[in-house]
mmCIF file of the N, C-alpha and C atoms, coordinates in Angstrom:
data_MODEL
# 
_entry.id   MODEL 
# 
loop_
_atom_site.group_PDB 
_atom_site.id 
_atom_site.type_symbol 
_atom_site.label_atom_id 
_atom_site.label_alt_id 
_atom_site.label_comp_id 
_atom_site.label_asym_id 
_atom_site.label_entity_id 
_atom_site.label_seq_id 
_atom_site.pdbx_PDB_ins_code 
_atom_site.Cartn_x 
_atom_site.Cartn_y 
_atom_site.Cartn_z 
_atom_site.occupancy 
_atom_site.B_iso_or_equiv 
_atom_site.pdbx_formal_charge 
_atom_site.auth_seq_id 
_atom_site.auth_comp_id 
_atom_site.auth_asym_id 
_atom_site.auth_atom_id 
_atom_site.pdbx_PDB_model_num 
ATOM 1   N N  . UNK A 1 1  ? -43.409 93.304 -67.789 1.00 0.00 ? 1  UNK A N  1 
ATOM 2   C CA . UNK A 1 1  ? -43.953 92.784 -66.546 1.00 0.00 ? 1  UNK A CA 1 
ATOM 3   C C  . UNK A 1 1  ? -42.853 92.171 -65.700 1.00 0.00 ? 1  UNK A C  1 
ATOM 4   N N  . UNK A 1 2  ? -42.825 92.058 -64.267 1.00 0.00 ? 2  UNK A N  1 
ATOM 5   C CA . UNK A 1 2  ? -42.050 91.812 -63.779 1.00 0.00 ? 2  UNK A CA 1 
ATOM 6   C C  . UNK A 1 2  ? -41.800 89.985 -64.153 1.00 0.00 ? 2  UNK A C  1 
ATOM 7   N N  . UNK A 1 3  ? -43.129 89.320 -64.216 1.00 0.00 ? 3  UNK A N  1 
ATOM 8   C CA . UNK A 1 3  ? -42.669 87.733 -64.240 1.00 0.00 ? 3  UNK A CA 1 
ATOM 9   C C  . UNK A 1 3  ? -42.160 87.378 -65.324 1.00 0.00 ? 3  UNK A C  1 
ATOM 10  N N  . UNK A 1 4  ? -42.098 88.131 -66.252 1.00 0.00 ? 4  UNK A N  1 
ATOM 11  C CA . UNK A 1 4  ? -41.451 88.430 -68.310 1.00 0.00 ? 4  UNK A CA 1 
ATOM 12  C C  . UNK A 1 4  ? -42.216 87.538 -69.021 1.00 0.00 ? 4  UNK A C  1 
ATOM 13  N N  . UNK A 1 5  ? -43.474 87.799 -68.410 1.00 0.00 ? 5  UNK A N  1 
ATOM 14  C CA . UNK A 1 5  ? -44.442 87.235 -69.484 1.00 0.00 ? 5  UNK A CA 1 
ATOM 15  C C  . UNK A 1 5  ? -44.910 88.278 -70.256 1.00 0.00 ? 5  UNK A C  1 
ATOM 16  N N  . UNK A 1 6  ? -45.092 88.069 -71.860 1.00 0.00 ? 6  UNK A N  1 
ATOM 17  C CA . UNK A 1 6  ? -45.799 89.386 -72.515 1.00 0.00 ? 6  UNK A CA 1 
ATOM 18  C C  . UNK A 1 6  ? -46.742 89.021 -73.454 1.00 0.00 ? 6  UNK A C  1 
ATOM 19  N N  . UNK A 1 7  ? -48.402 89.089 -72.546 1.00 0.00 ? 7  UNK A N  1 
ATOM 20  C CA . UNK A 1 7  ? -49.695 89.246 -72.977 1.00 0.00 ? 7  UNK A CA 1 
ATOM 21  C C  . UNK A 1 7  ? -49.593 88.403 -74.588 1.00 0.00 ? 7  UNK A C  1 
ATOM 22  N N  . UNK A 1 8  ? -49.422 89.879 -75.291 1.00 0.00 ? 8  UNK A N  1 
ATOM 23  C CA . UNK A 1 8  ? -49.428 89.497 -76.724 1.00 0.00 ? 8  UNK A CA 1 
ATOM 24  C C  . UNK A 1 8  ? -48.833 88.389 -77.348 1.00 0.00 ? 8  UNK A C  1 
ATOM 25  N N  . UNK A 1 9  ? -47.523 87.456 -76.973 1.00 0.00 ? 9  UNK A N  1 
ATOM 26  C CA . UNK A 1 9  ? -46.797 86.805 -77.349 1.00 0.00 ? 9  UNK A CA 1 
ATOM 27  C C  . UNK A 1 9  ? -46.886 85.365 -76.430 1.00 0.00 ? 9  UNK A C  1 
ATOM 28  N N  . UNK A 1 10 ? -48.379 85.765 -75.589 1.00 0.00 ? 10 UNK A N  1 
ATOM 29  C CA . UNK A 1 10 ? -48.556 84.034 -75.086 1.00 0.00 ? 10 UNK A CA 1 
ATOM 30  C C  . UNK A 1 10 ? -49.274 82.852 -76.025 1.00 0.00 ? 10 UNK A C  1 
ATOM 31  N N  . UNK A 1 11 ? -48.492 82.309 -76.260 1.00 0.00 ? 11 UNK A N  1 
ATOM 32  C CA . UNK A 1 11 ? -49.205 80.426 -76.510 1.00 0.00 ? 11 UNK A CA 1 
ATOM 33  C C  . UNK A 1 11 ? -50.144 79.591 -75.609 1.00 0.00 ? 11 UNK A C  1 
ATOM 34  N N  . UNK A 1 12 ? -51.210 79.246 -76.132 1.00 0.00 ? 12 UNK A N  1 
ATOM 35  C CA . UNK A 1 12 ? -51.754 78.737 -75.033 1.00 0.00 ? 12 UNK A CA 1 
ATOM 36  C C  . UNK A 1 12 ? -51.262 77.073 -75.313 1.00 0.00 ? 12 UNK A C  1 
ATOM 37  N N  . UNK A 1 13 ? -51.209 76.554 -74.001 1.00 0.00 ? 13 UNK A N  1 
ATOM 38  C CA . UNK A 1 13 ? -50.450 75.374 -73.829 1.00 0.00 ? 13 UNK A CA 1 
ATOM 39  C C  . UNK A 1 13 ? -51.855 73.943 -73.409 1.00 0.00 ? 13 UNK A C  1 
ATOM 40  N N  . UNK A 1 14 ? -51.636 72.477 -73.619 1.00 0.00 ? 14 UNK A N  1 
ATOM 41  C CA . UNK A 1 14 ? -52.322 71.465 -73.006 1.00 0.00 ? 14 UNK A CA 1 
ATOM 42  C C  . UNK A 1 14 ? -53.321 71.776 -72.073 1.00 0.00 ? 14 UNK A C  1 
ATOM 43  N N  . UNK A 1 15 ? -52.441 72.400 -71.156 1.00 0.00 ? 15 UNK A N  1 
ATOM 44  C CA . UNK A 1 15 ? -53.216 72.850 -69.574 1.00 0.00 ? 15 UNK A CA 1 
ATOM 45  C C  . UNK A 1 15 ? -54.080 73.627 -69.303 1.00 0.00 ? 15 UNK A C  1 
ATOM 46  N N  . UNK A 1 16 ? -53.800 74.793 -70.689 1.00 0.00 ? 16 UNK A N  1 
ATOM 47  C CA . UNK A 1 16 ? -54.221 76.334 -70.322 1.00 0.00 ? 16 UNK A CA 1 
ATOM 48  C C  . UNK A 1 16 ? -55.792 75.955 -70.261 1.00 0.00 ? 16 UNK A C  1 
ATOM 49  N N  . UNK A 1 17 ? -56.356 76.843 -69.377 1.00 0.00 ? 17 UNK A N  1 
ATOM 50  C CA . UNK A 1 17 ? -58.193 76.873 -69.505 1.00 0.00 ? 17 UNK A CA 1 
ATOM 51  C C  . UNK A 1 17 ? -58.528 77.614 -70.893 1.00 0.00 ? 17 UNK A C  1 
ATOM 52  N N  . UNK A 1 18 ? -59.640 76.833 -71.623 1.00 0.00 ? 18 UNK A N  1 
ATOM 53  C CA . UNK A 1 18 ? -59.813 77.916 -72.665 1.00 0.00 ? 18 UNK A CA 1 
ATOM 54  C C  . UNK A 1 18 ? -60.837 78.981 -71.936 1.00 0.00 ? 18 UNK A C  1 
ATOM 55  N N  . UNK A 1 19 ? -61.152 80.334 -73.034 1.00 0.00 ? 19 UNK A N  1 
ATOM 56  C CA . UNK A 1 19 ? -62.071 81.038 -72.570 1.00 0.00 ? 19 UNK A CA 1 
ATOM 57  C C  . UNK A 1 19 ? -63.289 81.106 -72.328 1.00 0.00 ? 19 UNK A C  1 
ATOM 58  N N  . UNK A 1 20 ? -63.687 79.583 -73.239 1.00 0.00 ? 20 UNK A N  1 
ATOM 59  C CA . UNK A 1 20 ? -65.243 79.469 -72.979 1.00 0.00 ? 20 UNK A CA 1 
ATOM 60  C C  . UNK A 1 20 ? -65.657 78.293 -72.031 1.00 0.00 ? 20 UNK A C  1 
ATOM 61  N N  . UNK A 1 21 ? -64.069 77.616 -71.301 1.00 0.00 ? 21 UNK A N  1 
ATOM 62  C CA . UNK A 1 21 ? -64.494 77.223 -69.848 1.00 0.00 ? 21 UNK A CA 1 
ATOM 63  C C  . UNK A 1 21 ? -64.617 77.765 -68.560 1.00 0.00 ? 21 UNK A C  1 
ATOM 64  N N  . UNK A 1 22 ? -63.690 79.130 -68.950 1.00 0.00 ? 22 UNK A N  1 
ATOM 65  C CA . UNK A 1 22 ? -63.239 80.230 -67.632 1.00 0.00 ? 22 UNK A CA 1 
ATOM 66  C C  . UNK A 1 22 ? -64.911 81.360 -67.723 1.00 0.00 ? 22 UNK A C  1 
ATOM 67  N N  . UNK A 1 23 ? -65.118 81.368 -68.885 1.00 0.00 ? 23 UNK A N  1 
ATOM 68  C CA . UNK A 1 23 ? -66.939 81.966 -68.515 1.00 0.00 ? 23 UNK A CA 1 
ATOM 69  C C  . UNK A 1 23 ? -68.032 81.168 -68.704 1.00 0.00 ? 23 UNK A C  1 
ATOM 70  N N  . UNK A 1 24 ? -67.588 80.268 -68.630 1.00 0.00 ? 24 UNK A N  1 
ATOM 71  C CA . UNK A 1 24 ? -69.109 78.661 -68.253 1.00 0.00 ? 24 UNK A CA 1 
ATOM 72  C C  . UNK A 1 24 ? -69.669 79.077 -67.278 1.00 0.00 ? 24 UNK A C  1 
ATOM 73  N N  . UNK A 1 25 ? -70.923 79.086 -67.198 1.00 0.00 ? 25 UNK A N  1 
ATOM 74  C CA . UNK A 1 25 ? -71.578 79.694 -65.575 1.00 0.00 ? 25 UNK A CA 1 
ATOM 75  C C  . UNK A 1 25 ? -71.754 78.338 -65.152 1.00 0.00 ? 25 UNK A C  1 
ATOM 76  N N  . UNK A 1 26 ? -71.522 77.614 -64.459 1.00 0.00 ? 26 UNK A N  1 
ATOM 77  C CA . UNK A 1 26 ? -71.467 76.519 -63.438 1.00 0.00 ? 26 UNK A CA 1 
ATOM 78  C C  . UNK A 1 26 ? -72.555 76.779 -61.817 1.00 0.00 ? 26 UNK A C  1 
ATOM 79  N N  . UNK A 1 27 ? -72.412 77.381 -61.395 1.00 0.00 ? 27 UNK A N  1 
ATOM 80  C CA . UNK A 1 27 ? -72.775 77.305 -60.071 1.00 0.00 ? 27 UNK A CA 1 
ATOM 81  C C  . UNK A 1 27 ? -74.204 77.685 -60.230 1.00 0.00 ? 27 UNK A C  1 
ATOM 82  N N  . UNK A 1 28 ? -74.588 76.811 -59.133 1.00 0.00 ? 28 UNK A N  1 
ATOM 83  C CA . UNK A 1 28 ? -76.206 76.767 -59.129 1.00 0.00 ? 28 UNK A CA 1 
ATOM 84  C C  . UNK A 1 28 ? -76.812 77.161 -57.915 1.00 0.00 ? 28 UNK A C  1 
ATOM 85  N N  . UNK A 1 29 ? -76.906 78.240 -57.397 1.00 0.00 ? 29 UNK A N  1 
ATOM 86  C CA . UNK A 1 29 ? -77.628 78.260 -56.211 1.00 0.00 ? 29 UNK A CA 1 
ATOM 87  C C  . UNK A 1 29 ? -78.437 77.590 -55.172 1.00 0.00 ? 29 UNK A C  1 
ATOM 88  N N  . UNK A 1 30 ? -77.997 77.616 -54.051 1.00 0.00 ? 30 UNK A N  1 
ATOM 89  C CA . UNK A 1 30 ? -79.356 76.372 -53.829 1.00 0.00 ? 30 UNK A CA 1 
ATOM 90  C C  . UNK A 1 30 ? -78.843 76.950 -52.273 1.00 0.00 ? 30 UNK A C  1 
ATOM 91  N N  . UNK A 1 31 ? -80.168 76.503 -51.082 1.00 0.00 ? 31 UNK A N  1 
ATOM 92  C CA . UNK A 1 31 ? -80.761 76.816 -49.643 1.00 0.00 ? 31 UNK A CA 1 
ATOM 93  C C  . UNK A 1 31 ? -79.709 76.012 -48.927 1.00 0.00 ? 31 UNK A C  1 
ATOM 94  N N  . UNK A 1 32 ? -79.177 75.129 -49.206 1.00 0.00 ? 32 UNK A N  1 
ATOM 95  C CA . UNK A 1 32 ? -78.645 74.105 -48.685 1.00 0.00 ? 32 UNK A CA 1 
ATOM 96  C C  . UNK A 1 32 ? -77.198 74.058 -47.939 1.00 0.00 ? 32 UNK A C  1 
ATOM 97  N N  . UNK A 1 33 ? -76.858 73.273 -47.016 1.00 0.00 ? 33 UNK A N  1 
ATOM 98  C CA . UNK A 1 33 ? -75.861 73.724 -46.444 1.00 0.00 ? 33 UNK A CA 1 
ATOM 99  C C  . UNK A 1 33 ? -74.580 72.974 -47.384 1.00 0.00 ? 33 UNK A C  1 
ATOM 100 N N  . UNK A 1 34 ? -73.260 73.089 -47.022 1.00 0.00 ? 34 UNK A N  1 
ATOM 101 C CA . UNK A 1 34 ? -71.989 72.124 -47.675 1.00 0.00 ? 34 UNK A CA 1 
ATOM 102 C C  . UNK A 1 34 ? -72.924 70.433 -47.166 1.00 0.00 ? 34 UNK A C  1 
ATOM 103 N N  . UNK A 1 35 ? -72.789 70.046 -46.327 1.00 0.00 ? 35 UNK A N  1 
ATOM 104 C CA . UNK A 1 35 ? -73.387 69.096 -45.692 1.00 0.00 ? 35 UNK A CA 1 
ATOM 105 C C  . UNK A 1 35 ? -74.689 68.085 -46.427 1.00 0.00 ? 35 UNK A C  1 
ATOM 106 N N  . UNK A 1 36 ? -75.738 69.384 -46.433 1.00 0.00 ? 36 UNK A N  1 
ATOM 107 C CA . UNK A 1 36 ? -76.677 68.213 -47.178 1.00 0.00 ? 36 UNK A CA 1 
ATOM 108 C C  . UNK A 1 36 ? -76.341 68.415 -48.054 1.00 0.00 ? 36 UNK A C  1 
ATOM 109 N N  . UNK A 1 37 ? -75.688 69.549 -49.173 1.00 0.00 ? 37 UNK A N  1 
ATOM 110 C CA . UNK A 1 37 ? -75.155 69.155 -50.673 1.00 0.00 ? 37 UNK A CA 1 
ATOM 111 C C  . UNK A 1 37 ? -74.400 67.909 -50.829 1.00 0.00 ? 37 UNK A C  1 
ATOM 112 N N  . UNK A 1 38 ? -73.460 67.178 -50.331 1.00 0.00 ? 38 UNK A N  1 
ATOM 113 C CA . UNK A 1 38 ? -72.580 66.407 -49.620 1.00 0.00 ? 38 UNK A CA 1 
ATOM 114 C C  . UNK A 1 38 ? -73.439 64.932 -49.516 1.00 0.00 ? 38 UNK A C  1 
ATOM 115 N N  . UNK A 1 39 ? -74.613 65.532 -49.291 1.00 0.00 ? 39 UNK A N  1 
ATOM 116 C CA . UNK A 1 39 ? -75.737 63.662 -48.645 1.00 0.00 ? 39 UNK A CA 1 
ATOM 117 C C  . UNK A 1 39 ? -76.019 63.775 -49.958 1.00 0.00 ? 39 UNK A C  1 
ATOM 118 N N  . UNK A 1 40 ? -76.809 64.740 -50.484 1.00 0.00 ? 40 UNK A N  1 
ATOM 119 C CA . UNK A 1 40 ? -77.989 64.823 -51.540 1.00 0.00 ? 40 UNK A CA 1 
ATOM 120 C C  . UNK A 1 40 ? -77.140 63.827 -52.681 1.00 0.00 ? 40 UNK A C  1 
ATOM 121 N N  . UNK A 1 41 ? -76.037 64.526 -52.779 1.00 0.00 ? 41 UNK A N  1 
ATOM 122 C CA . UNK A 1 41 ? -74.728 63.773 -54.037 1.00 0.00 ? 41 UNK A CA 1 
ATOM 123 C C  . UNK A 1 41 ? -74.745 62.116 -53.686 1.00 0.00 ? 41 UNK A C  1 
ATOM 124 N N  . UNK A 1 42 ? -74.389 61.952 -52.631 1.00 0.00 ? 42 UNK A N  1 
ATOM 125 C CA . UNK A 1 42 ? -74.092 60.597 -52.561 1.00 0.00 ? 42 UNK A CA 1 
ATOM 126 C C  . UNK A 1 42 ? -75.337 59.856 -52.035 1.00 0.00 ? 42 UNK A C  1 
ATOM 127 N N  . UNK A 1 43 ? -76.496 59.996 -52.072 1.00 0.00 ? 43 UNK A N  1 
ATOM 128 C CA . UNK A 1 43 ? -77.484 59.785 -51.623 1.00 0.00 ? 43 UNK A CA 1 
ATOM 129 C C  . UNK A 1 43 ? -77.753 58.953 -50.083 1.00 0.00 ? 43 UNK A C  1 
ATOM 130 N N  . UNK A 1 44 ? -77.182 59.978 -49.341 1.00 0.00 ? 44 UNK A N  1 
ATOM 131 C CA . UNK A 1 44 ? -77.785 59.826 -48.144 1.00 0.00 ? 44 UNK A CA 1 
ATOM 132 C C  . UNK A 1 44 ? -78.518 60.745 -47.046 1.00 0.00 ? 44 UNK A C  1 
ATOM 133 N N  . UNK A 1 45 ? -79.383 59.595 -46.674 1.00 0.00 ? 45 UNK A N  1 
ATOM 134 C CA . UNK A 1 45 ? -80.750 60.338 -46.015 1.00 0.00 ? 45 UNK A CA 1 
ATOM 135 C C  . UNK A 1 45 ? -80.243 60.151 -44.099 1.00 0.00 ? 45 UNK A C  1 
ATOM 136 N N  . UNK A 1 46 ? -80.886 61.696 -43.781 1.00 0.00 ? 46 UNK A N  1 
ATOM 137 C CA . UNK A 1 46 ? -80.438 61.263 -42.494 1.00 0.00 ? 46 UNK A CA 1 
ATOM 138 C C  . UNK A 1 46 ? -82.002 61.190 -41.890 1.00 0.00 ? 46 UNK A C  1 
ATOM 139 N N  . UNK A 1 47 ? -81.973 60.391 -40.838 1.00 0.00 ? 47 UNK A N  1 
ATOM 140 C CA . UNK A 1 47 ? -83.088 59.724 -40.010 1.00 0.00 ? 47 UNK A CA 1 
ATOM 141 C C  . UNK A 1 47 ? -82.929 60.379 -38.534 1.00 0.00 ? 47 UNK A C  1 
ATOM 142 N N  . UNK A 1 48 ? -82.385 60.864 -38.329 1.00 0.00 ? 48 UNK A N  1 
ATOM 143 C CA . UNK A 1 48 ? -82.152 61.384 -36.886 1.00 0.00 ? 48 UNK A CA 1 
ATOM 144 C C  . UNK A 1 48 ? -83.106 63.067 -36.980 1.00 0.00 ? 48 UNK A C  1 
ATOM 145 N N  . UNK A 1 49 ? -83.339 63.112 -36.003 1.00 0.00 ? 49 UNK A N  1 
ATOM 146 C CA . UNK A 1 49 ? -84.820 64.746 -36.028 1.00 0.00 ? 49 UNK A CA 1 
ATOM 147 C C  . UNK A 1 49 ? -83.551 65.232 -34.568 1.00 0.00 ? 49 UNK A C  1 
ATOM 148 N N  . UNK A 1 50 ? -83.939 66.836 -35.161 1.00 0.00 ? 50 UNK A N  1 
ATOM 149 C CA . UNK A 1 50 ? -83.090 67.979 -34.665 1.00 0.00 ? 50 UNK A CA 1 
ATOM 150 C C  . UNK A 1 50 ? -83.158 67.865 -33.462 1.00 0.00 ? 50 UNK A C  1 
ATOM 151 N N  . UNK A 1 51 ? -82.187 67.960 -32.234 1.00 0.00 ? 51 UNK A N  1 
ATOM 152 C CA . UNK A 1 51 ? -82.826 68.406 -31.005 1.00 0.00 ? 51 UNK A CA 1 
ATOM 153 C C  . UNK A 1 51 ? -83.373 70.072 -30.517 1.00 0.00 ? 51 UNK A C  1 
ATOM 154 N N  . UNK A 1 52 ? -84.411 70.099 -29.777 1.00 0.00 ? 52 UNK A N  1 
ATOM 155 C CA . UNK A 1 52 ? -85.107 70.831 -29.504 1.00 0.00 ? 52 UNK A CA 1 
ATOM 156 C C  . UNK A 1 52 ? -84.061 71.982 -28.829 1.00 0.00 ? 52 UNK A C  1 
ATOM 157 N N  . UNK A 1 53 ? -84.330 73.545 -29.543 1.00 0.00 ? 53 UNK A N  1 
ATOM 158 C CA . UNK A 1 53 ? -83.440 74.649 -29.176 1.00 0.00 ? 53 UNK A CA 1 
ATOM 159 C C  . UNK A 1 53 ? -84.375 75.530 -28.404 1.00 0.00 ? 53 UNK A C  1 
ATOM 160 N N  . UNK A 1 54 ? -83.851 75.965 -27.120 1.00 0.00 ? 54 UNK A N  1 
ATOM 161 C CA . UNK A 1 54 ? -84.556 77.173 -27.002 1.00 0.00 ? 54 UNK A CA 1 
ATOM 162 C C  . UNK A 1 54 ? -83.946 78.517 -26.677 1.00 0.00 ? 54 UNK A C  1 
ATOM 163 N N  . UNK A 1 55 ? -85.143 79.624 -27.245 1.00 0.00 ? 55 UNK A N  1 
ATOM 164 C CA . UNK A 1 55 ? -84.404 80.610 -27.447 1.00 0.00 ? 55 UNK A CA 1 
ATOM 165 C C  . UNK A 1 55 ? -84.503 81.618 -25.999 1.00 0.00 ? 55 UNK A C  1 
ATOM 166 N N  . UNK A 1 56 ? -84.021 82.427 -25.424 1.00 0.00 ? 56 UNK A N  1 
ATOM 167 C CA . UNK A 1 56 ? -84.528 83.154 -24.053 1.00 0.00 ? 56 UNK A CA 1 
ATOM 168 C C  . UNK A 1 56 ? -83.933 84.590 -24.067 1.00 0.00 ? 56 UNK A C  1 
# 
C-alpha cells in the first residue's frame, strides 16, 4: 500500500475503535429538526407561535 501499512500485520492500539463499536447502530430516527433535537436535549420549550405564511 502506498501509506506502508499492511492489513495483516496491524496492532490495534488505546485509540483504535473496536469492531463492535464501529457496528453499534446508534442513530435513531426521528421528524425533528437539528434545532428542536438541540431544545428537546437541554430541555427547552419555546413559547413563541409561528408567524403566519402565505402561499400564492
Amino acid at each position: 500500500r502506498r501509506d506502508g501499512i499492511v492489513p495483516e500485520q496491524w496492532i490495534d492500539g488505546p485509540k483504535d475503535t473496536t469492531v463492535e463499536d464501529a457496528l453499534d447502530k446508534t442513530y435513531l430516527p426521528s421528524l425533528k429538526t437539528f434545532e428542536e433535537e438541540i431544545m428537546d436535549a437541554m430541555g427547552i420549550v419555546e413559547t413563541r407561535r409561528a408567524k403566519k405564511s402565505y402561499w400564492y
